[in-house]
N, C-alpha and C positions, 0 to 999 in steps of 0.2 A: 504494500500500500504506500501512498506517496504520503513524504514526509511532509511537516508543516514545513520546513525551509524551501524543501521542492516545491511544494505547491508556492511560496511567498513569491521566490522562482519565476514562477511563468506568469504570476503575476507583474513582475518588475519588469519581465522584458514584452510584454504585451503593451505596458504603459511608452514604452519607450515609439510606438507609433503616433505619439500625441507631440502637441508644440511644447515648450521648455516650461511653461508655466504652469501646465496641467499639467504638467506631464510630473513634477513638483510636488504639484497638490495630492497625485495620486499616491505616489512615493513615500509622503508622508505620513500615511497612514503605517499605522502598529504592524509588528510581521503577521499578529494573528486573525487581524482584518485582513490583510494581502492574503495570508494563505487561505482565506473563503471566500474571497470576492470572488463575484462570477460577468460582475460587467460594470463599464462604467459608463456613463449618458451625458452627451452633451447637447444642450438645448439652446439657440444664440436668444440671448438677454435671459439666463436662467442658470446661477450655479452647477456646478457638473456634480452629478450625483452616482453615487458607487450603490452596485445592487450589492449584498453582505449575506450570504446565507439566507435568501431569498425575501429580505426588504430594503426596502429605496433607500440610501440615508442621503439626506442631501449635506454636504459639502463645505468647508467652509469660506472659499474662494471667492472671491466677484465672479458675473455673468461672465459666461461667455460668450466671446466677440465671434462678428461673421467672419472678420478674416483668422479668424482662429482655425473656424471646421474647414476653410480655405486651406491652409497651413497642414494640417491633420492631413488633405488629401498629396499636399505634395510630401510628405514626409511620407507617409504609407505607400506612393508608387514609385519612391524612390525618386522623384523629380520627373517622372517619365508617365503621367497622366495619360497621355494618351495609348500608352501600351496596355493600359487597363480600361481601357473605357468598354471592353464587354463585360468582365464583371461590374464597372459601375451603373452601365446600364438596368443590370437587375439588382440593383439598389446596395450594393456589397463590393467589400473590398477583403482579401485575405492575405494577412501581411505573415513574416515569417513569424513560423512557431506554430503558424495554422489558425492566431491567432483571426477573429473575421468585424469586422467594419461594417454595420449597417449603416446606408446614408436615406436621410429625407434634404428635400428642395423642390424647387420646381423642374420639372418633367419636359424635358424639351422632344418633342414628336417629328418624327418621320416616319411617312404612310403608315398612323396609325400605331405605330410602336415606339417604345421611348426609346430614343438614342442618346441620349445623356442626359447628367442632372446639371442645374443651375443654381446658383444662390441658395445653399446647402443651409438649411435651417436646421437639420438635429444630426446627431451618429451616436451607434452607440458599441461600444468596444466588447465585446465577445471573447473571454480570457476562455482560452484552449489548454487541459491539462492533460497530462500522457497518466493513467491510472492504472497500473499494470497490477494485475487480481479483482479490479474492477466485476467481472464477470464470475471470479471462482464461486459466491453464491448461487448460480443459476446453471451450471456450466451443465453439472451433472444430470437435471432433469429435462436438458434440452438434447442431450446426446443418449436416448432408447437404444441399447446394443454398443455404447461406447462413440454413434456417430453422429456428427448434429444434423439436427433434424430443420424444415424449414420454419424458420422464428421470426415470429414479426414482434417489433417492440414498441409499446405505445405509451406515450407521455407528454403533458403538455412542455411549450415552450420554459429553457432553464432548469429542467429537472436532471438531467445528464444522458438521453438517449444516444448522444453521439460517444461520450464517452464508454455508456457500455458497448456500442455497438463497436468502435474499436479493438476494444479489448477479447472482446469475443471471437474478431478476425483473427486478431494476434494470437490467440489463445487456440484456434482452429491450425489457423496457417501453421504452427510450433508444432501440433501436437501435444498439447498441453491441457490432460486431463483428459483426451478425446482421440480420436482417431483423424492424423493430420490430412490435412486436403487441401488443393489448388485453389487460393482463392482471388476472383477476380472483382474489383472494385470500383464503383462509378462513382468519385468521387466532385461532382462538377462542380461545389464551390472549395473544394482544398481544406478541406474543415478535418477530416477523418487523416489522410495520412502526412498531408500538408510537403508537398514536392517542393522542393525548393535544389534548382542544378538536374534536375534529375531522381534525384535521392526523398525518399519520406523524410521528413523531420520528423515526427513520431510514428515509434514503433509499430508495426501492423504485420510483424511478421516475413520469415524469408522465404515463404510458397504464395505470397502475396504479387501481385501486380495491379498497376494502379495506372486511372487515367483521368484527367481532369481539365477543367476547361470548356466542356463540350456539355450539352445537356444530358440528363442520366437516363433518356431513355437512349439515344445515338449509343452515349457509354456501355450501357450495356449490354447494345444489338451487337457494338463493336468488339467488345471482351468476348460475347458470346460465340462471333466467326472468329478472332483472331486467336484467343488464349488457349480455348478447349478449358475452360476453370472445371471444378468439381462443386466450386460452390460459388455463389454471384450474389454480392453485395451490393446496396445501396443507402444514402442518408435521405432520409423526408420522400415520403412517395405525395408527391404534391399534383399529379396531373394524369390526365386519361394514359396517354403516351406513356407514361412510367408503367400502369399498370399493364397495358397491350405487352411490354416489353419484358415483363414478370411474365407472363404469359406465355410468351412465345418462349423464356426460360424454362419453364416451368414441364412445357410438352420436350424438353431435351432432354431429362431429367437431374439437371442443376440443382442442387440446395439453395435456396434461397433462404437471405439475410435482411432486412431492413427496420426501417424506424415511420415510424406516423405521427399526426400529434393527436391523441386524444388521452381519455382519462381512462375509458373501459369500452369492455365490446360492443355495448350499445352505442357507442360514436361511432363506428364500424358500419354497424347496420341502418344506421338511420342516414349516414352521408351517401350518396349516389356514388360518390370515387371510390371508396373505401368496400361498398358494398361486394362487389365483384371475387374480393379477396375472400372473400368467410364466402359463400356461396358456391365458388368453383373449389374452395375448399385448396386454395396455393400455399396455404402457411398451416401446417401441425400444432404448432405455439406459439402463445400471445404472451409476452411478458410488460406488465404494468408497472408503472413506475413513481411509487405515491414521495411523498416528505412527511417524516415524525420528526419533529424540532428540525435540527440539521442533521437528521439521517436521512439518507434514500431507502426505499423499503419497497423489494422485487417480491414481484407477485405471476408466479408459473402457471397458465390455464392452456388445457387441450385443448382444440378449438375443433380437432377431427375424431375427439371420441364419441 
């Protein structure tokens, strides 16, 4: 499990995507606030506020200025904004560490889709932690005969889905408690193994391959002709396409991996996108993801018995 200093850690170098004066303000905080922050928000004419173990605390800084979240974006694309203007189009930015950057502003359109943002009025910083046994609570009731089975994991935003769903790669990809397997990863916003040269910045394992950049259903039609995986991951199944492409895994006979946001199966069944998945019956098990104080609290349901 990650230490408080590890965790304070990727705290500090997540901050360091910010201008000198927040970036300050964040820093400043206790190592035992750093090591449970999970995000920090900045709002222009509105103190920046750090989420803490899943509440808001606002901050004790002045507002933040417009050319501040200005500042934030050239510091995050390394000076080279325009190299990233497909992910900022879908409103994010993913800096090293895997750390991720949500932007709000105005919405500048072409035919109908956004092609960049303008006069950036909010961001809000997304600390990325690598959690290695993350997963060993669930590992065993999701691997029937020693092999994982298809899992879907559902939680709302901030609870740590992506984290476990890393660690579960890792945990697979290793061999680790389980019987090891190929696994292939559509990772389109860099959140899960976070490439940076080439190379993951967090661990995901060495039967792991990873593709990012590209949307995750493309990702994973692509893993699925080019890699030959044994099993096929994904973060947020957020779109018909995601699921069509679960699908078309699914008739290969790929294990499948992913994450969704809700609370329990009835979010499932009552969403039209979601639906699909419990009905053709593509995922074995659901794993739910509640909070007791600052514990996460995994919850294993058969969804095919």
């Amino acid at each position: 499990m990650m230490t408080q200093r590890t965790a304070a850690r990727s705290c500090e170098q997540a901050l360091w995507a910010l201008p000198l004066r927040l970036r300050e303000e964040g820093l400043s905080l206790s190592e035992w606030d750093k090591s449970r922050a999970e995000e920090f928000r900045l709002r222009a004419g509105r103190p920046m506020t750090a989420v803490i173990a899943g509440e808001e605390r606002l901050l004790n800084g002045p507002p933040v200025r417009g050319e501040e979240l200005e500042q934030l974006l050239e510091i995050a694309s390394r000076a080279s904004v325009h190299t990233v203007l497909d992910q900022i189009r879908r409103g994010y930015l993913t800096v090293e560490g895997g750390h991720r950057i949500g932007l709000c502003g105005t919405a500048v359109m072409r035919e109908g889709e956004i092609y960049a943002l303008r006069d950036l009025s909010s961001a809000n910083l997304r600390i990325a932690r690598q959690v290695r046994g993350a997963a060993a609570p669930v590992l065993d009731g999701l691997c029937p005969g020693g092999r994982l089975a298809d899992t879907l994991i559902l939680a709302p935003p901030g609870l740590g889905k992506t984290t476990l769903l890393r660690d579960l790669i890792r945990s697979v990809s290793e061999g680790e408690g389980c019987t090891p397997l190929q696994v292939a990863l559509a990772d389109e916003r860099g959140e899960v193994a976070a490439l940076y040269g080439g190379r993951p910045q967090l661990d995901v394992g060495r039967r792991t391959d990873v593709i990012e950049g590209c949307s995750k259903a493309q990702g994973l039609m692509l893993l699925l002709r080019a890699m030959g995986p044994q099993a096929l991951a994904v973060d947020e199944i957020t779109a018909p396409e995601d699921v069509a492409a679960l699908r078309t895994a699914a008739g290969c006979g790929v294990t499948l991996l992913a994450t969704a946001h809700g609370t329990a199966r009835a979010d499932l069944e009552r969403r039209a996108l979601y639906r699909p998945l419990l009905e053709e019956g593509l995922f074995r098990f659901l794993v739910r993801i509640g909070r007791q104080g600052e514990r996460r609290i995994y919850t294993v349901e058969e969804l095919t018995a």
